[in-house]
TORKOL-4160 file (C-alpha; in steps of 0.2 Angstrom, whole numbers, padded with zeros to 4 digits, m for minus):
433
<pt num="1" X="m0037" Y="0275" Z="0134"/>
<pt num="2" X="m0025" Y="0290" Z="0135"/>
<pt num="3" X="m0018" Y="0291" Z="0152"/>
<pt num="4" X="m0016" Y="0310" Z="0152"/>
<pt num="5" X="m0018" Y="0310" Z="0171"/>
<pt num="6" X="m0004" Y="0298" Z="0174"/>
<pt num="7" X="0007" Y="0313" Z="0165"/>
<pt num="8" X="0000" Y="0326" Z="0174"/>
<pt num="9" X="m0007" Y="0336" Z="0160"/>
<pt num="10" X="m0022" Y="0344" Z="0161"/>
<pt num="11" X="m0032" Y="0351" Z="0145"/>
<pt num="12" X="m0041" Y="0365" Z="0151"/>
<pt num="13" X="m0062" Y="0368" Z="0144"/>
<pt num="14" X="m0056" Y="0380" Z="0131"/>
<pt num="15" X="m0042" Y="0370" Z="0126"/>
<pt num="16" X="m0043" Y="0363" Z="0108"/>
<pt num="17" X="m0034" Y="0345" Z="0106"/>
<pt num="18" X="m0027" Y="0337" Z="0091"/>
<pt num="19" X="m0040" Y="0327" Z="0081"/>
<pt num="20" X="m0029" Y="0310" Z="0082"/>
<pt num="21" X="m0029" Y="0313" Z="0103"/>
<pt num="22" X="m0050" Y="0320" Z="0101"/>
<pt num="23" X="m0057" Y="0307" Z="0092"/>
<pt num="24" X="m0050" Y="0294" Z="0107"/>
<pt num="25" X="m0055" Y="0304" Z="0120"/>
<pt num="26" X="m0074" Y="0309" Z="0112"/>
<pt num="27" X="m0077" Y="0289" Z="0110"/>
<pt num="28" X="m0073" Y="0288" Z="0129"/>
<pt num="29" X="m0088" Y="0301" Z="0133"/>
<pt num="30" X="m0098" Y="0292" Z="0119"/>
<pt num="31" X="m0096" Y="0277" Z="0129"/>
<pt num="32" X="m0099" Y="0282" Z="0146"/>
<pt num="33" X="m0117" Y="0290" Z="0141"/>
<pt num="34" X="m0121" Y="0275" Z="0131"/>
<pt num="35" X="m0126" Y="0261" Z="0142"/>
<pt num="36" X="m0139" Y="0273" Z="0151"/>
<pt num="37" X="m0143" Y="0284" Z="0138"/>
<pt num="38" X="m0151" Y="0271" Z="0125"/>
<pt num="39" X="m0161" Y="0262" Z="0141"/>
<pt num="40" X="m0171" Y="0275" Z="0141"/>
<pt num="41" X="m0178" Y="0273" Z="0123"/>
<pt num="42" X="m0180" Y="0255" Z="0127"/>
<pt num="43" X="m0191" Y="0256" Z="0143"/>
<pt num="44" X="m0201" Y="0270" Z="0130"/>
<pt num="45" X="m0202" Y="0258" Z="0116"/>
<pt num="46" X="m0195" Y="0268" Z="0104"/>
<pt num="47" X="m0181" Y="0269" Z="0091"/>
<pt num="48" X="m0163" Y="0272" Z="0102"/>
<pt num="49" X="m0157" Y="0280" Z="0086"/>
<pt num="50" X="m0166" Y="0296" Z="0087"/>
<pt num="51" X="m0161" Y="0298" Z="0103"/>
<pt num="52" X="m0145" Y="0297" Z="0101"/>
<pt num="53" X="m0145" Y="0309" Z="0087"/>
<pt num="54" X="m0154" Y="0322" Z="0100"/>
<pt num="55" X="m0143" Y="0319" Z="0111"/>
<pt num="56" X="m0129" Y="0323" Z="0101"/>
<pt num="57" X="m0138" Y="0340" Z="0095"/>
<pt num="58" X="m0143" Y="0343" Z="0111"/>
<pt num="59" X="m0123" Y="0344" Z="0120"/>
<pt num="60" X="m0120" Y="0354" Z="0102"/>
<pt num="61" X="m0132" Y="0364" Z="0106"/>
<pt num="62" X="m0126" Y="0366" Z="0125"/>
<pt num="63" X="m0110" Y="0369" Z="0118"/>
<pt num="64" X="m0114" Y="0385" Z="0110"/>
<pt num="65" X="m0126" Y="0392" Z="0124"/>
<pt num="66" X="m0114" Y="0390" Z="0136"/>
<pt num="67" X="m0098" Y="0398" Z="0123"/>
<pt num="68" X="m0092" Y="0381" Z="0124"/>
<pt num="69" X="m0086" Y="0384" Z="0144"/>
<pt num="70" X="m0095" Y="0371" Z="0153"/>
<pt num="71" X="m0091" Y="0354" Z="0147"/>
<pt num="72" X="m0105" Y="0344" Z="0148"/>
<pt num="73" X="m0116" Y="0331" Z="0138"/>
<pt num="74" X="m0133" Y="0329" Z="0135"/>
<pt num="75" X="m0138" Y="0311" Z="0139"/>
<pt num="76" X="m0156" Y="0305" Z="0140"/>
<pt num="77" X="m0166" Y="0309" Z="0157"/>
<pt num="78" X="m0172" Y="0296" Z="0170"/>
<pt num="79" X="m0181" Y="0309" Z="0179"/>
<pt num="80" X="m0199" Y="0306" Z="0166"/>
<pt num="81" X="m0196" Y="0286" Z="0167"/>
<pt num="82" X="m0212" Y="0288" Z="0180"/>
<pt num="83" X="m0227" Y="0299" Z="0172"/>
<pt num="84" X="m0220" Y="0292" Z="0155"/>
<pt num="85" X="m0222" Y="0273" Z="0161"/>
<pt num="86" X="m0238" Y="0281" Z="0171"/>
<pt num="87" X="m0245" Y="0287" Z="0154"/>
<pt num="88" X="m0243" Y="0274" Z="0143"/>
<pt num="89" X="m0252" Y="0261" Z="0154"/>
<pt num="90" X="m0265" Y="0273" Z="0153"/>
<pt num="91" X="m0266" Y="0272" Z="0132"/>
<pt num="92" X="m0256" Y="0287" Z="0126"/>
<pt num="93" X="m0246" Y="0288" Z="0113"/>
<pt num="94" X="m0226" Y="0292" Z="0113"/>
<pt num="95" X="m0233" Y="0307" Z="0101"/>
<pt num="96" X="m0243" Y="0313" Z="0115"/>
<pt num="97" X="m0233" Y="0312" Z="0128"/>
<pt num="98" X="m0218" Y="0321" Z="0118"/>
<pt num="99" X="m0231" Y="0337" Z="0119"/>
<pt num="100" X="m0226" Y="0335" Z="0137"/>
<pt num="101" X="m0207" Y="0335" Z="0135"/>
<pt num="102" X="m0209" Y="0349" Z="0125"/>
<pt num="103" X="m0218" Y="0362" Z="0139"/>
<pt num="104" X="m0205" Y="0355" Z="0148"/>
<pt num="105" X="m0191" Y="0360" Z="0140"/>
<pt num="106" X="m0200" Y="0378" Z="0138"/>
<pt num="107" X="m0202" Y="0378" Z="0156"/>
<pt num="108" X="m0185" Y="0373" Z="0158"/>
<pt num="109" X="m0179" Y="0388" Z="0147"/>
<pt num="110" X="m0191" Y="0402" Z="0156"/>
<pt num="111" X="m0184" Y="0397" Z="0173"/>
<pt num="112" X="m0165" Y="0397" Z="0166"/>
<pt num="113" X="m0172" Y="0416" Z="0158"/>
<pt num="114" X="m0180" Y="0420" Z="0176"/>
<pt num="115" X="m0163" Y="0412" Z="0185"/>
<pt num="116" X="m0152" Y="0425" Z="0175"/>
<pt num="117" X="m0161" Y="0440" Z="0183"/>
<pt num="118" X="m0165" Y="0434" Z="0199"/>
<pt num="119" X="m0151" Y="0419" Z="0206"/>
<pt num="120" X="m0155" Y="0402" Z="0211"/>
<pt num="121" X="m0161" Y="0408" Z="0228"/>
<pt num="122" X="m0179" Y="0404" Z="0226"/>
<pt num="123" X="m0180" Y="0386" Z="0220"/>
<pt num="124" X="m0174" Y="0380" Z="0234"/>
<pt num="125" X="m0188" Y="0391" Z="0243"/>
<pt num="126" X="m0200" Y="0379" Z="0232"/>
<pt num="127" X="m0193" Y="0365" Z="0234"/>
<pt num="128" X="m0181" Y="0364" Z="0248"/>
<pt num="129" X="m0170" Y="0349" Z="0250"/>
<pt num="130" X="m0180" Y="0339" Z="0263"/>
<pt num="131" X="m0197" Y="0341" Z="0248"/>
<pt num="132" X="m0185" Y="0338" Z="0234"/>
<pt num="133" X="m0175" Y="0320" Z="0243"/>
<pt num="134" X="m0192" Y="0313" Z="0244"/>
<pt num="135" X="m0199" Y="0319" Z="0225"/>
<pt num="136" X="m0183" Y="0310" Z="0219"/>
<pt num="137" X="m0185" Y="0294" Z="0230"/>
<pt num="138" X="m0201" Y="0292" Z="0224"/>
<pt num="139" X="m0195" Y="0293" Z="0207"/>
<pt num="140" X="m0186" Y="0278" Z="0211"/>
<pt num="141" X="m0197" Y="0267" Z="0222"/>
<pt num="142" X="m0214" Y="0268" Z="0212"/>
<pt num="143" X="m0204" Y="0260" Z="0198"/>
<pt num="144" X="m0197" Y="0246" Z="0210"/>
<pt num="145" X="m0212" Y="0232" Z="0205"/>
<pt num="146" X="m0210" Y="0236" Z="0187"/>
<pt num="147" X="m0190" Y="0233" Z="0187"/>
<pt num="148" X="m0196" Y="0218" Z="0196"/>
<pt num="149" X="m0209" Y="0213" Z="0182"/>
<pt num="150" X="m0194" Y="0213" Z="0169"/>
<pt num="151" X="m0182" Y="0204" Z="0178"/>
<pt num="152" X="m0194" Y="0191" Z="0179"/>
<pt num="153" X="m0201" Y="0190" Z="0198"/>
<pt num="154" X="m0219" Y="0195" Z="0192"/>
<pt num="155" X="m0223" Y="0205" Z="0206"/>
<pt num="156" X="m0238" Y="0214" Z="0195"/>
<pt num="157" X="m0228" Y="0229" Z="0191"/>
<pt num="158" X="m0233" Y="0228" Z="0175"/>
<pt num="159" X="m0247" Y="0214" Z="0176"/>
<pt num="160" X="m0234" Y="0200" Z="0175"/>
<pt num="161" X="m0243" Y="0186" Z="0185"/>
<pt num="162" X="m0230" Y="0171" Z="0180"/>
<pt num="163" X="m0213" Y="0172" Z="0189"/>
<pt num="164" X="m0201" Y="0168" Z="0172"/>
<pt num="165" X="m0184" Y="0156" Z="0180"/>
<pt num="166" X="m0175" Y="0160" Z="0164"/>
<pt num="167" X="m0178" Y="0179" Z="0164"/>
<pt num="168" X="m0171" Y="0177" Z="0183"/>
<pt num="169" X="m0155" Y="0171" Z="0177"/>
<pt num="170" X="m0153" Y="0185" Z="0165"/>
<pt num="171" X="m0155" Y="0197" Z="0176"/>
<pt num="172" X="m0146" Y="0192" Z="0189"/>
<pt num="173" X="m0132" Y="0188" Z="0181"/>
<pt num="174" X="m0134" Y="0207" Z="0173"/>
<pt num="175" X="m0135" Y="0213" Z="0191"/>
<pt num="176" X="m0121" Y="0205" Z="0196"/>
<pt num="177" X="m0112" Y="0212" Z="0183"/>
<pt num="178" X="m0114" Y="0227" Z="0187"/>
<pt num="179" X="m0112" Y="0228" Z="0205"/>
<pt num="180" X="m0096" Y="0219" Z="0205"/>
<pt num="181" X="m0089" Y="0232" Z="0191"/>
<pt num="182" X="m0097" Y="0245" Z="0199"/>
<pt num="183" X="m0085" Y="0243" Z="0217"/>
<pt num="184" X="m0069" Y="0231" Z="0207"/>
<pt num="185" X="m0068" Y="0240" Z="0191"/>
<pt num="186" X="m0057" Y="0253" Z="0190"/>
<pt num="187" X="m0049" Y="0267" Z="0179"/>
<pt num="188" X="m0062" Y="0271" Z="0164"/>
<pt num="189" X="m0071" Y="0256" Z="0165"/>
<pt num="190" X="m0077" Y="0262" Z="0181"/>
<pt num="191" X="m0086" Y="0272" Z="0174"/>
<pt num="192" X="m0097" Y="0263" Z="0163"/>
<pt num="193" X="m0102" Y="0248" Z="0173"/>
<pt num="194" X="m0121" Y="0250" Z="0166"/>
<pt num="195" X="m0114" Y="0247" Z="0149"/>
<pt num="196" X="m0104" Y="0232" Z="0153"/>
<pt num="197" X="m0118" Y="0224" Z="0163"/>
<pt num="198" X="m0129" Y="0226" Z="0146"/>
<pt num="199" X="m0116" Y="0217" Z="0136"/>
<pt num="200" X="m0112" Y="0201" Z="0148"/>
<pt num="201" X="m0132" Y="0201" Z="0150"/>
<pt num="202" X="m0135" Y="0202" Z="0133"/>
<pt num="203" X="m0121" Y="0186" Z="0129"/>
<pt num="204" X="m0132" Y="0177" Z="0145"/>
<pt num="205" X="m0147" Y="0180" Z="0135"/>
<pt num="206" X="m0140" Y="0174" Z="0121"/>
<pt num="207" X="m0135" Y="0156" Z="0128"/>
<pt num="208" X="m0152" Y="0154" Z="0134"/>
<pt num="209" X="m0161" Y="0159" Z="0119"/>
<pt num="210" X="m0168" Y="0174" Z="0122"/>
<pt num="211" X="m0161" Y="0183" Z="0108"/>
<pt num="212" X="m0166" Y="0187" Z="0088"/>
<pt num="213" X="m0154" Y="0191" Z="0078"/>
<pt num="214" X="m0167" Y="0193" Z="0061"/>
<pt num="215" X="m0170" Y="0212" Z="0061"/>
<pt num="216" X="m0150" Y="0213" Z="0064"/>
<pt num="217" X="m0149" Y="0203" Z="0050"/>
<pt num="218" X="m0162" Y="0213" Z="0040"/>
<pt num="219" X="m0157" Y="0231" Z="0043"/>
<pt num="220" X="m0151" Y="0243" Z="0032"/>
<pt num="221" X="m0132" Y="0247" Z="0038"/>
<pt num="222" X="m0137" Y="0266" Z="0038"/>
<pt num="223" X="m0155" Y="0274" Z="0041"/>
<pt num="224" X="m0162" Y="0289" Z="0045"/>
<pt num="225" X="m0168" Y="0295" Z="0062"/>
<pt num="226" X="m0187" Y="0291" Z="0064"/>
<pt num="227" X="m0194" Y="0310" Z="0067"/>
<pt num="228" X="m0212" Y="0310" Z="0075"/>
<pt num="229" X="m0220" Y="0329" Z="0078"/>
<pt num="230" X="m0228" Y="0330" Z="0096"/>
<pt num="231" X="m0249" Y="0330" Z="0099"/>
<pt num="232" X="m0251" Y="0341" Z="0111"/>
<pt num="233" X="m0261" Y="0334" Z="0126"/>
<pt num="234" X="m0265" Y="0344" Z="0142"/>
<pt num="235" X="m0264" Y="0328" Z="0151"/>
<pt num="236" X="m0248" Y="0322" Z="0148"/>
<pt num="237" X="m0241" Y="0340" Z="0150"/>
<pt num="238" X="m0247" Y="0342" Z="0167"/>
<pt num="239" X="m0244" Y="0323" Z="0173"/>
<pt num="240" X="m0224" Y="0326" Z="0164"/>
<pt num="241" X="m0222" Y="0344" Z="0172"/>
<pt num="242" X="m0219" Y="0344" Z="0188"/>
<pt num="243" X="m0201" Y="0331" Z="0184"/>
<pt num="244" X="m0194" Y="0346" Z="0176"/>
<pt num="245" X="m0192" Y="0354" Z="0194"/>
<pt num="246" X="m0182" Y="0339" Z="0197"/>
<pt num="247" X="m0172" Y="0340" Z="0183"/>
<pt num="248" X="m0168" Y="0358" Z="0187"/>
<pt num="249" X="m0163" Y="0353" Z="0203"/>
<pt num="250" X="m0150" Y="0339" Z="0196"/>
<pt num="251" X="m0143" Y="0351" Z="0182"/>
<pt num="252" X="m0139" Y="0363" Z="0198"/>
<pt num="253" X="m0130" Y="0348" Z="0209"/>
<pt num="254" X="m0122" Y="0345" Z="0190"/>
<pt num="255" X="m0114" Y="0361" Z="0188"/>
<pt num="256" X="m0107" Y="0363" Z="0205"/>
<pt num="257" X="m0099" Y="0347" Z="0203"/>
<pt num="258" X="m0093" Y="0350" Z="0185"/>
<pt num="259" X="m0085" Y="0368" Z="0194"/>
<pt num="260" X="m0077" Y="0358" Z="0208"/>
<pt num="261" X="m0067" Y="0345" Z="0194"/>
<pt num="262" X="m0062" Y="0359" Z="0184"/>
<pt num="263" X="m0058" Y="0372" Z="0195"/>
<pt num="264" X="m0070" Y="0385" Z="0187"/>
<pt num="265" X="m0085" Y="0393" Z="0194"/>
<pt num="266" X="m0095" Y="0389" Z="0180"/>
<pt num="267" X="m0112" Y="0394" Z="0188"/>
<pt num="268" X="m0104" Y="0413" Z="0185"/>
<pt num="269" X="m0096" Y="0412" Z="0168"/>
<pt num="270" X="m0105" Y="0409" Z="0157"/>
<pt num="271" X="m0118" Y="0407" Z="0171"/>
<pt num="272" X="m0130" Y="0393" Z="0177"/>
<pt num="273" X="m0146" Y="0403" Z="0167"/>
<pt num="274" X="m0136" Y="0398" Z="0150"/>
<pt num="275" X="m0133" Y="0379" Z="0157"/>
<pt num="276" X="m0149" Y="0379" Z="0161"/>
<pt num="277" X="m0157" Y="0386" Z="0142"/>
<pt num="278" X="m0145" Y="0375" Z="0134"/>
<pt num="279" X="m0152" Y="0360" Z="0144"/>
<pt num="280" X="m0170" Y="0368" Z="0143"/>
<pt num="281" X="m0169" Y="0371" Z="0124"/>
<pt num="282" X="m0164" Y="0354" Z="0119"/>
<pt num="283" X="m0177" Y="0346" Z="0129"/>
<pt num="284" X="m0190" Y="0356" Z="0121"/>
<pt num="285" X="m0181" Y="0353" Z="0104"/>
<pt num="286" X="m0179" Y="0333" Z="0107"/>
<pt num="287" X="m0197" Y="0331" Z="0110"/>
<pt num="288" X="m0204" Y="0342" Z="0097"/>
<pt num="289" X="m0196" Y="0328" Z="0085"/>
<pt num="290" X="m0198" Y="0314" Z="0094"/>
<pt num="291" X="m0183" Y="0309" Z="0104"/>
<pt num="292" X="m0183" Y="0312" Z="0128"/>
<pt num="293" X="m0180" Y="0325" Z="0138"/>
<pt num="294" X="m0161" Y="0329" Z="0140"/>
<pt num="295" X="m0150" Y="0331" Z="0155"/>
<pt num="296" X="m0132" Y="0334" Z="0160"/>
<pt num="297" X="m0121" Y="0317" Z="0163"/>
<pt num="298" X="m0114" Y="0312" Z="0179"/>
<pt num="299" X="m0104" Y="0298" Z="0169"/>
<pt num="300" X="m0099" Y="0310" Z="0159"/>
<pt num="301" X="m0093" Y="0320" Z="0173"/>
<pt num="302" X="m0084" Y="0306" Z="0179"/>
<pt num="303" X="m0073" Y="0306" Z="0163"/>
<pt num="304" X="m0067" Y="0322" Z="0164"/>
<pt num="305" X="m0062" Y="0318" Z="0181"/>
<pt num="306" X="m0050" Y="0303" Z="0176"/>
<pt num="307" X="m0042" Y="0310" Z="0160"/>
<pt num="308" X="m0039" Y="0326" Z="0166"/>
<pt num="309" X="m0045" Y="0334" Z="0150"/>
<pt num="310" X="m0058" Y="0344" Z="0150"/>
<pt num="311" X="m0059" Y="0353" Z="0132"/>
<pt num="312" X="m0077" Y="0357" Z="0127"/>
<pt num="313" X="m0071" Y="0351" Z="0109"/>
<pt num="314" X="m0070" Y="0334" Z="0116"/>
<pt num="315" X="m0088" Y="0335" Z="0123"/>
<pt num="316" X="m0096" Y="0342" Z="0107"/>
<pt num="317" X="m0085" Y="0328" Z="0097"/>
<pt num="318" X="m0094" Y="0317" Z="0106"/>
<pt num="319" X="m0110" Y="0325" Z="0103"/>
<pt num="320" X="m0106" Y="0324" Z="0085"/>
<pt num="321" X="m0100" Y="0305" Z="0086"/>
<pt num="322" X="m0119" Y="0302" Z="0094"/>
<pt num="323" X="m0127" Y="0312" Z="0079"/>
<pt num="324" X="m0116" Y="0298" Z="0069"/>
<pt num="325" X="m0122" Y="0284" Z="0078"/>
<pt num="326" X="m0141" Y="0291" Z="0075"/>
<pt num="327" X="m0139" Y="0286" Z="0056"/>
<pt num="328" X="m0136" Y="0267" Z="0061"/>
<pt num="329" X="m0150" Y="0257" Z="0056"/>
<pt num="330" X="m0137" Y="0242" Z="0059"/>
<pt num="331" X="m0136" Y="0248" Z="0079"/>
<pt num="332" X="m0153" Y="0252" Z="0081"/>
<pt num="333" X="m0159" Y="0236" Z="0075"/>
<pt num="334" X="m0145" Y="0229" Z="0088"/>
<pt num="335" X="m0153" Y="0240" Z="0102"/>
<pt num="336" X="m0169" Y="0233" Z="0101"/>
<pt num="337" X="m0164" Y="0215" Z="0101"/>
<pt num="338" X="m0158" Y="0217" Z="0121"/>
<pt num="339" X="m0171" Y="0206" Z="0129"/>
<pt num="340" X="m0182" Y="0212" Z="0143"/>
<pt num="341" X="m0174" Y="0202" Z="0158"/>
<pt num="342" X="m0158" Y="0213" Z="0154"/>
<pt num="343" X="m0166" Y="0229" Z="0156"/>
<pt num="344" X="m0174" Y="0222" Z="0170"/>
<pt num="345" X="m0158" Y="0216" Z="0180"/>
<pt num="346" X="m0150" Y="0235" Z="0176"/>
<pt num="347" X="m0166" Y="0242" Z="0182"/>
<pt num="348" X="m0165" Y="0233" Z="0197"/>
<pt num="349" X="m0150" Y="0243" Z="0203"/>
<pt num="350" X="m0156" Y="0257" Z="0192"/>
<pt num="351" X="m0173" Y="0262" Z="0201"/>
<pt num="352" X="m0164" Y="0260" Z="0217"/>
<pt num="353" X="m0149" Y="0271" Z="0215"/>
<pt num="354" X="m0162" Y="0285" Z="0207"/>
<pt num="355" X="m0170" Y="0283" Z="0225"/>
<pt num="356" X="m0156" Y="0282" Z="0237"/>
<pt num="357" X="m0150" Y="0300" Z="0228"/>
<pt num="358" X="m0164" Y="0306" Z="0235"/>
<pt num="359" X="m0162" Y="0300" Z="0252"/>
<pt num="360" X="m0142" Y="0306" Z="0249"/>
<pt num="361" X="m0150" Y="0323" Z="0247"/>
<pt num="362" X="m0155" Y="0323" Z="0268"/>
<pt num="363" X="m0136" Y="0318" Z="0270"/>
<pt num="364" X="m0129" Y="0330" Z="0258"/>
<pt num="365" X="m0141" Y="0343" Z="0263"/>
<pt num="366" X="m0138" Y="0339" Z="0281"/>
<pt num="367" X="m0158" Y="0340" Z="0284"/>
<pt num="368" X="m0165" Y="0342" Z="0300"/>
<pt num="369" X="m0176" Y="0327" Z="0305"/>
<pt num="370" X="m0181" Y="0334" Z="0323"/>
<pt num="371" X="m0188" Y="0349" Z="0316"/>
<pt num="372" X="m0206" Y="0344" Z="0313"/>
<pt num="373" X="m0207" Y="0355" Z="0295"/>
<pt num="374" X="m0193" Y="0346" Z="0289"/>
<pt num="375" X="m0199" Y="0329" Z="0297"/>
<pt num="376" X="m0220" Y="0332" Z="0291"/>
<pt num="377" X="m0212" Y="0337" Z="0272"/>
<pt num="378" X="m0205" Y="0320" Z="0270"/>
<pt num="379" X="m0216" Y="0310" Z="0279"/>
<pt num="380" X="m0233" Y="0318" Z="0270"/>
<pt num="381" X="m0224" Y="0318" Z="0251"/>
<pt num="382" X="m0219" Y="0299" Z="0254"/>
<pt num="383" X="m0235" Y="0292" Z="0260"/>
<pt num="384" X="m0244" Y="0302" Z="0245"/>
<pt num="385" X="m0233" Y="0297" Z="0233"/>
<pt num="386" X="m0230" Y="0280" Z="0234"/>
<pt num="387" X="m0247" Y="0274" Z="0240"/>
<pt num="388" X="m0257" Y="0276" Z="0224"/>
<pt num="389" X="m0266" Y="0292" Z="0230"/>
<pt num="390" X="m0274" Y="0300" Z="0213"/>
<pt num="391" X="m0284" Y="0312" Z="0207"/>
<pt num="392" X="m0294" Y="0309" Z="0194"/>
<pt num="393" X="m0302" Y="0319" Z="0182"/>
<pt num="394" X="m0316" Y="0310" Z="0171"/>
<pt num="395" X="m0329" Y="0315" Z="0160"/>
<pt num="396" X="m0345" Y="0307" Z="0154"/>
<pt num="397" X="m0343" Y="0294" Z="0141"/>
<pt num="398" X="m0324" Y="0296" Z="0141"/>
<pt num="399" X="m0319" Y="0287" Z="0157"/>
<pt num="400" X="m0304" Y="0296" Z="0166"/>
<pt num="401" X="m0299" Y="0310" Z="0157"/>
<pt num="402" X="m0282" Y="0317" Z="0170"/>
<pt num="403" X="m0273" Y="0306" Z="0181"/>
<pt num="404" X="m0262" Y="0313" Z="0193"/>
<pt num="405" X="m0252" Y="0301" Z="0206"/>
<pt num="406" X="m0237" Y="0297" Z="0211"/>
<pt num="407" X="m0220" Y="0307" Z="0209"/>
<pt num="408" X="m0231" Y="0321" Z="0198"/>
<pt num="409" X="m0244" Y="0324" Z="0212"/>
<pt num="410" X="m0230" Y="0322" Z="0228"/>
<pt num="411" X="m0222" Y="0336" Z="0218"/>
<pt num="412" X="m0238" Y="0346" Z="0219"/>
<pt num="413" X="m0241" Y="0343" Z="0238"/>
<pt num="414" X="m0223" Y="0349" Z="0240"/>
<pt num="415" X="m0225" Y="0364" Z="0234"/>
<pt num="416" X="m0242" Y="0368" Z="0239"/>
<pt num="417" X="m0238" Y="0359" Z="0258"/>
<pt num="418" X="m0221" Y="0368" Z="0258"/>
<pt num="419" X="m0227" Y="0387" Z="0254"/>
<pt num="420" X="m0241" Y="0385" Z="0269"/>
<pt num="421" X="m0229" Y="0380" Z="0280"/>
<pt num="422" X="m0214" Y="0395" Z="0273"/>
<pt num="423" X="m0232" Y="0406" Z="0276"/>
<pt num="424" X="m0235" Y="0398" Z="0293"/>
<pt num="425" X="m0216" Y="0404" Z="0297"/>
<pt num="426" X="m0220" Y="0424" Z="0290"/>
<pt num="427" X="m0235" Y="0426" Z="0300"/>
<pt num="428" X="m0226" Y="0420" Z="0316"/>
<pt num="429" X="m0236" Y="0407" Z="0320"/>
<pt num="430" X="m0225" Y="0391" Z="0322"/>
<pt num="431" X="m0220" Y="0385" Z="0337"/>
<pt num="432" X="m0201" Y="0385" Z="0333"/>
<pt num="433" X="m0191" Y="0397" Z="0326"/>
């Protein structure tokens, strides 16, 4: 690694550095996206490849939106791991459920539009932070049994009745991996525990069998991305929509902090609306073709932090380094070998540090729990989210035809709950001010 911030110098976002200093400094960004960017694809069952070709076009694409002043990559979003998962237990295909990251990303783009004339303001109104900690908590703790389910407990989070000892010892030791890099490791490996942790797990899985190496052995070297046009399906659009409020949310938290580490207010030039199109408009591009909804990197974030460089060349070399990797039939066939007790010990931690966000948004926030808005918000969105309320929509020969639970429907009851309680407050009729 180049220890630019051990010399003091500092590469500003409009900087350009010299290729032999870029290509060193993109791999880093490479790498820190990589371990959580290609588990998605895995969890989704489908090829990491094209994902990491999307993602690459996608921080391109953010690249130019933004006149190359925010630098920022485009890594795969945890925040549809839920309706996804929800969805495919219910027999959709990826196909389908791509029409929803599409609306998504179209959403996503007419808020960034609606953003640019009005400010940021009124999300919050929404969706203020005591309704939007518990959405993304939930996010976090309805996958907790299926986490479980692959590391091998068999809790039935994913109808695993048989508690697997060798899986356990996968993923523990993958767990353990991580947790000890993520609080000993320092300087650039800091930042990419998640990938470290895949790799010891992967050599664990190895020693106990668990790994086959035939469709390494049998895969062409290059390949192209597998594109798949999306089937548009009302369901899996309205179960996958209300995540994108979520992801809006993040992306904001993202380009504060991104303004904080270079010294730029970047949320006024080039603006958050363009952030937020370049973000929206990959998302909708990614799963029109077939890859997942985008979002903006904390690991990523973490980088520019250390090295102290914080060209949007480097960014966008990165981006061009994943469009590389998306040609790799060799590394996708490598991908798909990582057996399910790995992903499961990542997961483990995963799930749960995608929860405790949400509860760090209270602290962050500084929310008022002796307020009884603030306190009925969290409580009411919990219990709906996480007890396996539904509604269900069925139709005569066809079975259940719309499902809505979970993190998508306490989305829906924040909102709705939230704007009866804002209109409680206009008509004057709480009893606190």
């Amino acid at each position: 690694m180049l220890k630019l911030q051990e010399q003091q110098e500092v590469i500003d976002v409009a900087d350009k550095v010299p290729l032999g200093k870029a290509i060193p400094l993109s791999i880093q960004h490479l790498f820190a996206m990589f371990g959580s960017s290609v588990l998605v694809p895995i969890l989704f069952h489908i090829d990491p490849a094209t994902v990491l070709f999307f993602n690459g076009v996608g921080t391109i694409l953010y690249g130019i939106i933004t006149k190359r002043k925010i630098p920022a990559f485009l890594g795969s979003s945890f925040a549809f791991i839920a309706p996804v998962t929800l969805l495919a237990t219910k027999g959709f295909s990826f196909a389908q459920i791509q029409s929803g990251f599409f609306v998504a990303g179209l959403v996503f783009s007419a808020v960034a539009i609606i953003i640019g004339y009005t400010g940021v303001g009124w999300v919050k109104k929404v969706l203020p932070p005591a309704a939007m900690g518990s959405v993304v908590a939930i996010i976090g703790l309805e996958l907790a049994p299926t986490a479980a389910d692959m590391a091998g407990f068999a809790v039935g989070g994913a109808n695993t009745k048989v508690m697997n000892p060798t899986w356990i010892a996968v993923s523990m030791i993958t767990l353990a991996t991580v947790v000890i890099g993520t609080v000993v490791f320092r300087g650039f490996l800091k930042v990419i525990p998640i990938l470290i942790g895949v790799v010891v797990g992967y050599i664990s899985a190895c020693f106990f069998g668990l790994v086959d190496f035939t469709p390494v052995l049998n895969a062409n070297i290059l390949s192209l991305p597998k594109f798949e046009m999306a089937q548009m399906n009302w369901t899996c659009i309205l179960v996958i929509l209300p995540a994108t409020l979520v992801v809006i949310a993040e992306h904001i938290g993202h380009v504060a902090v991104t303004s904080s580490v270079v010294g730029k207010d970047l949320a006024e030039d080039p603006g958050l609306h363009r952030s937020l199109l370049g973000d929206g408009l990959s998302t909708a591009l990614s799963g029109l073709f077939g890859s997942v909804p985008t979002t903006t990197y904390g690991e990523n974030i973490g980088v520019l932090a250390i090295t102290k460089v914080y060209s949007s060349y480097v960014i966008m070399g990165a981006g061009a380094l994943s469009i590389v990797l998306g040609f790799s039939g060799t590394l996708s066939a490598l991908i798909k070998t990582i057996p399910t007790p790995v992903i499961g010990g990542i997961s483990l931690l995963l799930f749960g540090t995608i929860a405790a966000s949400g509860i760090r948004t209270f602290v962050d926030e500084k929310v008022d729990f002796s307020k009884p808005k603030n306190l009925i918000l969290v409580s009411v969105i919990m219990i709906v989210g996480l007890s396996g309320i539904s509604i269900d929509i069925t139709k005569a020969g066809m079975g259940t035809v719309f499902q809505l639970k979970g993190m998508g429907l306490a989305s829906v009851v924040a909102i709705g709950l939230n704007l009866i309680l804002i209109l409680f407050e206009k008509l004057g009729i709480m009893n606190e001010k």
